[in-house]
PDB file of N, CA, C and O in Angstrom:
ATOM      1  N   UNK A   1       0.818  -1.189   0.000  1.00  0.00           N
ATOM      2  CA  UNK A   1       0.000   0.000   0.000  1.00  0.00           C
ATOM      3  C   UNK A   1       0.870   1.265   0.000  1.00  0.00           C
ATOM      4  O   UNK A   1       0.616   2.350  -0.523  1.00  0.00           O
ATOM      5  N   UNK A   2       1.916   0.903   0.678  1.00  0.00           N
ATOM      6  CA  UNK A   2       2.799   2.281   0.694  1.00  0.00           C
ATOM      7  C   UNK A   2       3.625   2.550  -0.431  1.00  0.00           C
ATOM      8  O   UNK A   2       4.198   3.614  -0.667  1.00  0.00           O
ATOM      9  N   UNK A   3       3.644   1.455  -1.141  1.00  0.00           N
ATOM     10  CA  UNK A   3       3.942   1.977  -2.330  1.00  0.00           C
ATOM     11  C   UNK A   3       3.383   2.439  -3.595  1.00  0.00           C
ATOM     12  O   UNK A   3       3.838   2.948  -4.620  1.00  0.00           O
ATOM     13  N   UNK A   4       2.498   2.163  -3.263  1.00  0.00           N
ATOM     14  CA  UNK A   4       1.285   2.733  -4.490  1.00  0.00           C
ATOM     15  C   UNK A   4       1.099   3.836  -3.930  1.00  0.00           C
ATOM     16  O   UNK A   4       1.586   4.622  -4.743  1.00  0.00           O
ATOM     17  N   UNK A   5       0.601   4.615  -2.814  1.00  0.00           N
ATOM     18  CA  UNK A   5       0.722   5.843  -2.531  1.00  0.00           C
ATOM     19  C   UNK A   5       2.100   6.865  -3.370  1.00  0.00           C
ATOM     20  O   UNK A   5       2.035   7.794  -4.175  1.00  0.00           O
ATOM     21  N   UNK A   6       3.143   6.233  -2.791  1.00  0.00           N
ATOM     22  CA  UNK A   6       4.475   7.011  -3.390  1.00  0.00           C
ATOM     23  C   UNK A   6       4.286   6.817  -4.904  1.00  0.00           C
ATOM     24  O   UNK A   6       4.702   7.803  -5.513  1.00  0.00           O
ATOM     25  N   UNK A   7       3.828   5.934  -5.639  1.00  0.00           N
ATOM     26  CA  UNK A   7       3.595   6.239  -7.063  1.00  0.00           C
ATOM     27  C   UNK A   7       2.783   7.032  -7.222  1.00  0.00           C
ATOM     28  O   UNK A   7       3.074   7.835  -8.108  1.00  0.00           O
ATOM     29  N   UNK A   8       1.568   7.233  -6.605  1.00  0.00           N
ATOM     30  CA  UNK A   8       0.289   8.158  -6.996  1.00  0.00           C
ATOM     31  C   UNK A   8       1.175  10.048  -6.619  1.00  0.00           C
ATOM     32  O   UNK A   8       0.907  11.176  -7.033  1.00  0.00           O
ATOM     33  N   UNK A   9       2.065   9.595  -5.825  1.00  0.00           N
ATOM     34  CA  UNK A   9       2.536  10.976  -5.076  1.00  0.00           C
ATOM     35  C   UNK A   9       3.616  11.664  -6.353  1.00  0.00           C
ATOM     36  O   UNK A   9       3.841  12.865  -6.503  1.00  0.00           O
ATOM     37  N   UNK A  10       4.148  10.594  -7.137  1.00  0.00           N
ATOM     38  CA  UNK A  10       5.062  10.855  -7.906  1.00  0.00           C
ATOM     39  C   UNK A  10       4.253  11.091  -9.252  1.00  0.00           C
ATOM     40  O   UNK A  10       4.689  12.016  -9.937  1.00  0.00           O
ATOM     41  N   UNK A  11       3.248  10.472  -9.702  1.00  0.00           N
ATOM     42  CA  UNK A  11       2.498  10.788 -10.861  1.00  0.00           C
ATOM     43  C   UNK A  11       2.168  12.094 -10.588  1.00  0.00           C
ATOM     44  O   UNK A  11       2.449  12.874 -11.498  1.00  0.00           O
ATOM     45  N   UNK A  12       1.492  12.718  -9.300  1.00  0.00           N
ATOM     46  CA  UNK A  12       1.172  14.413  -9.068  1.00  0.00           C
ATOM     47  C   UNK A  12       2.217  14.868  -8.913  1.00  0.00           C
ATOM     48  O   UNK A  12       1.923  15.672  -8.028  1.00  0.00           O
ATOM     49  N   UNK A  13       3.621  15.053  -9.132  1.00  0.00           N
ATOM     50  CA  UNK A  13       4.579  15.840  -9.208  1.00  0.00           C
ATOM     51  C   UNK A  13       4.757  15.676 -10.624  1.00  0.00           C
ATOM     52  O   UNK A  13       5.072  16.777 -11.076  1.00  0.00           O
ATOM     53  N   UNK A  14       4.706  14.878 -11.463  1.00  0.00           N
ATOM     54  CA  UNK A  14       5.292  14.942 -12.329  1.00  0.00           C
ATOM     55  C   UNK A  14       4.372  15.818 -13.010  1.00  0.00           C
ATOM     56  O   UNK A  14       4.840  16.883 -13.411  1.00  0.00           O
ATOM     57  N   UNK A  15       3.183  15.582 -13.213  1.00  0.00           N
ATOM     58  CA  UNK A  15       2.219  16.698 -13.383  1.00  0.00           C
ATOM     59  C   UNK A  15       2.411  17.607 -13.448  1.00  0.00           C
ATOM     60  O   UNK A  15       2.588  18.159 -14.535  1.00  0.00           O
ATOM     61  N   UNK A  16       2.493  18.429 -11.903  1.00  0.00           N
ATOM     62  CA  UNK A  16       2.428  19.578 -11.676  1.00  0.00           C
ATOM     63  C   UNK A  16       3.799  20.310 -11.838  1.00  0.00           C
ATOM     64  O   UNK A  16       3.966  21.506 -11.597  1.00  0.00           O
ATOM     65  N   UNK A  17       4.702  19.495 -12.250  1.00  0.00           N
ATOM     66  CA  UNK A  17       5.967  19.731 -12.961  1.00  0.00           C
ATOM     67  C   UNK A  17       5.932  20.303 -14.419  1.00  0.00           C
ATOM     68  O   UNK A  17       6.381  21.378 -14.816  1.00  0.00           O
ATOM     69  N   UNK A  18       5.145  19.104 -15.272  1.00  0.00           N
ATOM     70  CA  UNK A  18       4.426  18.854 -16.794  1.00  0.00           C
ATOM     71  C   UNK A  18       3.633  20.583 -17.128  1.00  0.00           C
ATOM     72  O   UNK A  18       4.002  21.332 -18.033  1.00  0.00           O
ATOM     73  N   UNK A  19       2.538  20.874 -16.158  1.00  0.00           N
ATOM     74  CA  UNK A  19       2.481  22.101 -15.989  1.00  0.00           C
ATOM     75  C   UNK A  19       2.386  23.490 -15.458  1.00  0.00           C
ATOM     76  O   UNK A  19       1.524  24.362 -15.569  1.00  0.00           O
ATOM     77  N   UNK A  20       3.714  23.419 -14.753  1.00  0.00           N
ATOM     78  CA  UNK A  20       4.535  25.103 -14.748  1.00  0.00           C
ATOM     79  C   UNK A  20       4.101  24.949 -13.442  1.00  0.00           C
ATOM     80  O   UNK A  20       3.908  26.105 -13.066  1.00  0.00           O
ATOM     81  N   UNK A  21       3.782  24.052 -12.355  1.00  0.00           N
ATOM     82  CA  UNK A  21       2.830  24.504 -10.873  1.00  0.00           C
ATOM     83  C   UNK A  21       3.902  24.610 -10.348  1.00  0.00           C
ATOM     84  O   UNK A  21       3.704  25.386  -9.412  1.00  0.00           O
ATOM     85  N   UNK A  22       5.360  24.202 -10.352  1.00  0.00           N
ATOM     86  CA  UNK A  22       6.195  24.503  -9.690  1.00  0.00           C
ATOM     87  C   UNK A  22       8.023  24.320 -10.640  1.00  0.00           C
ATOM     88  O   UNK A  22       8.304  23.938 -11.776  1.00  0.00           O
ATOM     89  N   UNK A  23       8.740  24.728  -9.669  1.00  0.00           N
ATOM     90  CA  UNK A  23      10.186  24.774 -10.419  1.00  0.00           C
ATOM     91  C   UNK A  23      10.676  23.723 -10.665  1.00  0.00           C
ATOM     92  O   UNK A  23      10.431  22.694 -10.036  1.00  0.00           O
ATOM     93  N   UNK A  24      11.478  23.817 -11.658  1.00  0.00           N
ATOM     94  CA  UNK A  24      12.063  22.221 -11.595  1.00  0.00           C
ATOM     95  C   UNK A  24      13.092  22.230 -10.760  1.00  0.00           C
ATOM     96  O   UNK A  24      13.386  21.066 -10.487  1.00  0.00           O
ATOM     97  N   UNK A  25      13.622  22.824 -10.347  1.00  0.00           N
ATOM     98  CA  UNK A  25      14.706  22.193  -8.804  1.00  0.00           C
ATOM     99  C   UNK A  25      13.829  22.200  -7.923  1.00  0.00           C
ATOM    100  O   UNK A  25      14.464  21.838  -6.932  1.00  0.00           O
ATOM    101  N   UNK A  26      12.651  22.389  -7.561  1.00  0.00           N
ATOM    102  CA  UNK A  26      11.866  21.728  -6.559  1.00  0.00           C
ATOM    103  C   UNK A  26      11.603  20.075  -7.106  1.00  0.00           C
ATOM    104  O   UNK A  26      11.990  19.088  -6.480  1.00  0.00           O
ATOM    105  N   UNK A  27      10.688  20.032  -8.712  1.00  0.00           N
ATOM    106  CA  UNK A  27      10.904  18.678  -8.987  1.00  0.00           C
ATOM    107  C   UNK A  27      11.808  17.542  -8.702  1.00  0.00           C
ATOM    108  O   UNK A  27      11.694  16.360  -8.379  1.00  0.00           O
ATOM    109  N   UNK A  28      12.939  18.553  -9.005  1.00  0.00           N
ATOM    110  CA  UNK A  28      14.006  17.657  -8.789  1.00  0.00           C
ATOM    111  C   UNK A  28      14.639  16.907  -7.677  1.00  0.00           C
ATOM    112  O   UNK A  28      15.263  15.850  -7.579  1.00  0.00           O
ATOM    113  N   UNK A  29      14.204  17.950  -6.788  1.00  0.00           N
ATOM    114  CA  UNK A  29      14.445  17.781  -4.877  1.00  0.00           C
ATOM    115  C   UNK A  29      13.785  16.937  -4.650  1.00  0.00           C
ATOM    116  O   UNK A  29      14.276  15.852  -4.339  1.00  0.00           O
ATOM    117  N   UNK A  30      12.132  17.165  -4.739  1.00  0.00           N
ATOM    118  CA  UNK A  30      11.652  15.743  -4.654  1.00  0.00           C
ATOM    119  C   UNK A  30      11.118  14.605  -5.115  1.00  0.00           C
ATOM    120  O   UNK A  30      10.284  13.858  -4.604  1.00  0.00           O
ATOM    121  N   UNK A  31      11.809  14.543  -6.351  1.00  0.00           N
ATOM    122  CA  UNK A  31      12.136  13.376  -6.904  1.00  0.00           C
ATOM    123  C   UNK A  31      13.195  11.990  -6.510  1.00  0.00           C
ATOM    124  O   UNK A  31      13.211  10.770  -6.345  1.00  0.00           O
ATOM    125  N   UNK A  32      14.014  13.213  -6.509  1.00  0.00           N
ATOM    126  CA  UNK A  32      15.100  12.497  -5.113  1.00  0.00           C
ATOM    127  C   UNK A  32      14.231  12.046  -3.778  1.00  0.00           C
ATOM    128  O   UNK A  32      14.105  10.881  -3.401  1.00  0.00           O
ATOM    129  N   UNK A  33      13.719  13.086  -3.209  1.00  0.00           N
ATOM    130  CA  UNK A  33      12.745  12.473  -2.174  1.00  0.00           C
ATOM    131  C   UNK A  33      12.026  11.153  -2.336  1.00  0.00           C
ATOM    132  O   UNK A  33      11.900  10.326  -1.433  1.00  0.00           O
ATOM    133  N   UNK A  34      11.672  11.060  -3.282  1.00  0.00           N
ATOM    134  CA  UNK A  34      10.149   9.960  -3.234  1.00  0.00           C
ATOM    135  C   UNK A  34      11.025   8.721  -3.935  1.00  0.00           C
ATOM    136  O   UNK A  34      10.371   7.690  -4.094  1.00  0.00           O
ATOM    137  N   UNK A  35      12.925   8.670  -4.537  1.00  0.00           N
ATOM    138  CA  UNK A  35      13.813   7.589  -4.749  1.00  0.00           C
ATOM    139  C   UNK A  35      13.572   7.658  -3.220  1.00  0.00           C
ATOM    140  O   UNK A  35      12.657   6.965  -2.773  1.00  0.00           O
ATOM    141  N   UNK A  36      14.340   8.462  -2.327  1.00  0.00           N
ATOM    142  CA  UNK A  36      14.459   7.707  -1.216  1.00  0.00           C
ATOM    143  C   UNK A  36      13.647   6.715  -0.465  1.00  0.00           C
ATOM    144  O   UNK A  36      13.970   5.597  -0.064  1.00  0.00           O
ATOM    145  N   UNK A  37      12.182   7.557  -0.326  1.00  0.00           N
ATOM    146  CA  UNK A  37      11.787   6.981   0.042  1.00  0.00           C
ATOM    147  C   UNK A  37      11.020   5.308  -0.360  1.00  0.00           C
ATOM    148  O   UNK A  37      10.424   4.663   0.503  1.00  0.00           O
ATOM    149  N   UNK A  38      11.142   4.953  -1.412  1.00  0.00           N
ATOM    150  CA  UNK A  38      10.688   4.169  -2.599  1.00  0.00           C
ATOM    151  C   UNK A  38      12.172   2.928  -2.207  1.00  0.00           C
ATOM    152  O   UNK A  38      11.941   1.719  -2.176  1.00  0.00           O
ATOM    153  N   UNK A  39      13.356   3.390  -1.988  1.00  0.00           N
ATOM    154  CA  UNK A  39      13.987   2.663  -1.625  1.00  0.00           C
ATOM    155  C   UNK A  39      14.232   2.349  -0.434  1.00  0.00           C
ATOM    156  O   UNK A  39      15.067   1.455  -0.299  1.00  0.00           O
ATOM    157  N   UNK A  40      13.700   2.865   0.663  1.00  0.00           N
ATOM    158  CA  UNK A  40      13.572   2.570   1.971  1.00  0.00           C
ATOM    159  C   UNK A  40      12.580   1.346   1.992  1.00  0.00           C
ATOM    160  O   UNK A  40      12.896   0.307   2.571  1.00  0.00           O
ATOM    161  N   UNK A  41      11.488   1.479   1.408  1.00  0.00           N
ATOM    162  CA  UNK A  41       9.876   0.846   1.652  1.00  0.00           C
ATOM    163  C   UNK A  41      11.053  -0.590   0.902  1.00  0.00           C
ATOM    164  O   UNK A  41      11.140  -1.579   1.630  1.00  0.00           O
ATOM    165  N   UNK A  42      11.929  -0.641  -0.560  1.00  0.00           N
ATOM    166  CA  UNK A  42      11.609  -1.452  -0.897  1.00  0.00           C
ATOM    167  C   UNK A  42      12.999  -2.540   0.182  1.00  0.00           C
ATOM    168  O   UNK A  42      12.704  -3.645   0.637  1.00  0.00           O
ATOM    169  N   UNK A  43      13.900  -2.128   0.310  1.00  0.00           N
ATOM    170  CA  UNK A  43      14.672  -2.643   1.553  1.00  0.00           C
ATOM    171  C   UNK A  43      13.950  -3.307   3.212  1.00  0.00           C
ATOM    172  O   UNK A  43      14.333  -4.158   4.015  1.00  0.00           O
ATOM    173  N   UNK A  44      12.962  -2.544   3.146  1.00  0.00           N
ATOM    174  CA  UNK A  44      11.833  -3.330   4.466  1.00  0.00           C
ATOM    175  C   UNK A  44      11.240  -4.131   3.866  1.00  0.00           C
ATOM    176  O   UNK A  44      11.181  -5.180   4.506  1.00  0.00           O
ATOM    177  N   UNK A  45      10.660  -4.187   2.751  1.00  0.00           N
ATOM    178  CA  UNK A  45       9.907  -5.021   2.141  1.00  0.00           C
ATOM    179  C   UNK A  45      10.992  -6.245   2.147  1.00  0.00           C
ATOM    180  O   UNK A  45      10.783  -7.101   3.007  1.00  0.00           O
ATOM    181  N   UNK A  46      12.196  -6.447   1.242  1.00  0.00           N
ATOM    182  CA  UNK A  46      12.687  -7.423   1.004  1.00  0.00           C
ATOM    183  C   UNK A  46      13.151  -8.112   2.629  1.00  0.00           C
ATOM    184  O   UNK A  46      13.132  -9.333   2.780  1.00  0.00           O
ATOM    185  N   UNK A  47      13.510  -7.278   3.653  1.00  0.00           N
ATOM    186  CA  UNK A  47      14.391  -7.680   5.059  1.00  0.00           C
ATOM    187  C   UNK A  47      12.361  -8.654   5.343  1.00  0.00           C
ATOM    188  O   UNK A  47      12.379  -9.862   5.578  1.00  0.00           O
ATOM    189  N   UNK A  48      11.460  -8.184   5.292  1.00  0.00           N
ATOM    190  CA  UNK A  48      10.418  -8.795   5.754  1.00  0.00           C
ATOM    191  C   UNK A  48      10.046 -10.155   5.636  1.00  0.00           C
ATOM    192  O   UNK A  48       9.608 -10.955   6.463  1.00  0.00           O
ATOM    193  N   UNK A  49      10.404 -10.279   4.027  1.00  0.00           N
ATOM    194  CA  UNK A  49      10.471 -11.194   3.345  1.00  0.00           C
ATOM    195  C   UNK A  49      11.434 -12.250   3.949  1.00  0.00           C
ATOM    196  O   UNK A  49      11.028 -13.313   4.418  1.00  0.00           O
ATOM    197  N   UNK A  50      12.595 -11.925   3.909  1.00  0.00           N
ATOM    198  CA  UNK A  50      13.817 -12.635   4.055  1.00  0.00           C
ATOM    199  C   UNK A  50      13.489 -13.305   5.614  1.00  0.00           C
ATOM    200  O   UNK A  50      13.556 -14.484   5.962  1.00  0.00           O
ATOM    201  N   UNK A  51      13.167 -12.271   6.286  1.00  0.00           N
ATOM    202  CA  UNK A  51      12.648 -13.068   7.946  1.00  0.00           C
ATOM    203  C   UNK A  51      11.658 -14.058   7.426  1.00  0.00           C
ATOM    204  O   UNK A  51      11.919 -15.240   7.651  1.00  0.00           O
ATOM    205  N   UNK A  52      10.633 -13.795   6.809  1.00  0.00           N
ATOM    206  CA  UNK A  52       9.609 -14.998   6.982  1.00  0.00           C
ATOM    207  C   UNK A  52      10.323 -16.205   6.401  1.00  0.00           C
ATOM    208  O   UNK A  52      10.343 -17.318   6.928  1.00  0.00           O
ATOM    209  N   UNK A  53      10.814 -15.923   5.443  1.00  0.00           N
ATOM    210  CA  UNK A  53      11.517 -17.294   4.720  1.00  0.00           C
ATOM    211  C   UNK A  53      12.163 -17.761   5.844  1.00  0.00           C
ATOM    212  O   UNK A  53      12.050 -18.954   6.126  1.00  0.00           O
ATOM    213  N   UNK A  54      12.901 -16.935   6.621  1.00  0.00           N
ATOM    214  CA  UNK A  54      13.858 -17.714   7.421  1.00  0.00           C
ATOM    215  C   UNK A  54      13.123 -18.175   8.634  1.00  0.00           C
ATOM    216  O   UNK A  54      13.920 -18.984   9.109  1.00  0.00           O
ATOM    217  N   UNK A  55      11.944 -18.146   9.530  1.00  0.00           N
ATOM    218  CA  UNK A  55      10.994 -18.298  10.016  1.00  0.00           C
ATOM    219  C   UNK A  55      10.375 -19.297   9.615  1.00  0.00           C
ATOM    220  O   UNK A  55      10.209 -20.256  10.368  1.00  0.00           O
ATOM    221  N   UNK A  56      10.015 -19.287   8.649  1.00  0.00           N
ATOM    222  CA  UNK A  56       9.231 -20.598   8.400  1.00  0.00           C
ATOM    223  C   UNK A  56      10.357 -21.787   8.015  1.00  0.00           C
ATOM    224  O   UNK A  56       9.979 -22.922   7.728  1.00  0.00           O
ATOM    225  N   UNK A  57      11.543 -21.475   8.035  1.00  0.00           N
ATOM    226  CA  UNK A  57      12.564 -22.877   8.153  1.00  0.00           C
ATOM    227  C   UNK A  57      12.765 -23.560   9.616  1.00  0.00           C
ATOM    228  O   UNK A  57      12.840 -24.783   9.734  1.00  0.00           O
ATOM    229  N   UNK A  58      12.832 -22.804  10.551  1.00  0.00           N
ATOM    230  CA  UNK A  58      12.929 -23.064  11.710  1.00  0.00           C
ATOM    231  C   UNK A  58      11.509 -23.752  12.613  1.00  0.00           C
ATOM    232  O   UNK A  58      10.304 -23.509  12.690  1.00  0.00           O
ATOM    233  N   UNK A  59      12.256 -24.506  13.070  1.00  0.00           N
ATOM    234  CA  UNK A  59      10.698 -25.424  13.591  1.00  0.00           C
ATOM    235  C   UNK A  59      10.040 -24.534  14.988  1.00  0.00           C
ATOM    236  O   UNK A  59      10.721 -24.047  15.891  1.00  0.00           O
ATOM    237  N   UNK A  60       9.106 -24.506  14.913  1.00  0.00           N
ATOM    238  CA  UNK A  60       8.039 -23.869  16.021  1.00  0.00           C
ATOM    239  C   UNK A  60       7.936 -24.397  17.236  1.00  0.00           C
ATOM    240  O   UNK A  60       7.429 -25.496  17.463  1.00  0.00           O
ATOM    241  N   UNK A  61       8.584 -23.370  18.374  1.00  0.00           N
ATOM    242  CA  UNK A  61       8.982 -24.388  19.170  1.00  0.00           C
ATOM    243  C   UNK A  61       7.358 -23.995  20.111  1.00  0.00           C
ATOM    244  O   UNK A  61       7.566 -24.096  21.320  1.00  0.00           O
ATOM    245  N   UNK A  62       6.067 -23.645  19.828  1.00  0.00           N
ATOM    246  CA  UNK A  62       5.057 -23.928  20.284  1.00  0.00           C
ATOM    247  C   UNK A  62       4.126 -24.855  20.043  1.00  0.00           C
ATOM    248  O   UNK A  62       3.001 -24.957  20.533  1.00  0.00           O
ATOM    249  N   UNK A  63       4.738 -25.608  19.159  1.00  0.00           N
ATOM    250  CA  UNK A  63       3.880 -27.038  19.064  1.00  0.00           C
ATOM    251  C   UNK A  63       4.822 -28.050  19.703  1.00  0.00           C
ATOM    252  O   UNK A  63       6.043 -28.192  19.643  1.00  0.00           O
ATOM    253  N   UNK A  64       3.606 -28.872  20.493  1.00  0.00           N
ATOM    254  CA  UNK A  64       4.140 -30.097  21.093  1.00  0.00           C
ATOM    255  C   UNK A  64       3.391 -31.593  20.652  1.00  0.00           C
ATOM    256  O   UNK A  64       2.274 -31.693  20.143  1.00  0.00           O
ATOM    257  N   UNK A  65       3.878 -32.180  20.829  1.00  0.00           N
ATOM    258  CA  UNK A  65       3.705 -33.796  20.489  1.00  0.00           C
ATOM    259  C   UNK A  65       3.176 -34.403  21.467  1.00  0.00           C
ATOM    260  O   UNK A  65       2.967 -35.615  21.402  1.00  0.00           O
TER     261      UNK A  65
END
């Protein structure tokens, strides 16, 4: 979800870039902004991932026999 937001956030800059609503070194500033943040989300995403995989290898030590 949070990344579809940051796309919808980046389609309205590019826009309002497209026409004249603002400077392009503001564009540009946060364009950089919304890489960062786009690469933050996608680094949690993958570390999330990587735990469950590694989680679900390890046996559950709340089940008993």
């Amino acid at each position: 979800m949070a990344i579809s937001s940051t796309v919808q956030v980046l389609n309205k800059l590019i826009l309002s870039f497209e026409l004249d609503f603002i400077k392009e070194c503001d564009y540009l500033k946060l364009r950089q902004d919304i890489e960062s943040v786009t690469n933050k989300l996608n680094r949690l995403r993958n570390y999330q991932i990587d735990k469950s995989i590694e989680n679900s290898k390890q046996p559950n030590p709340r089940i008993t026999e």
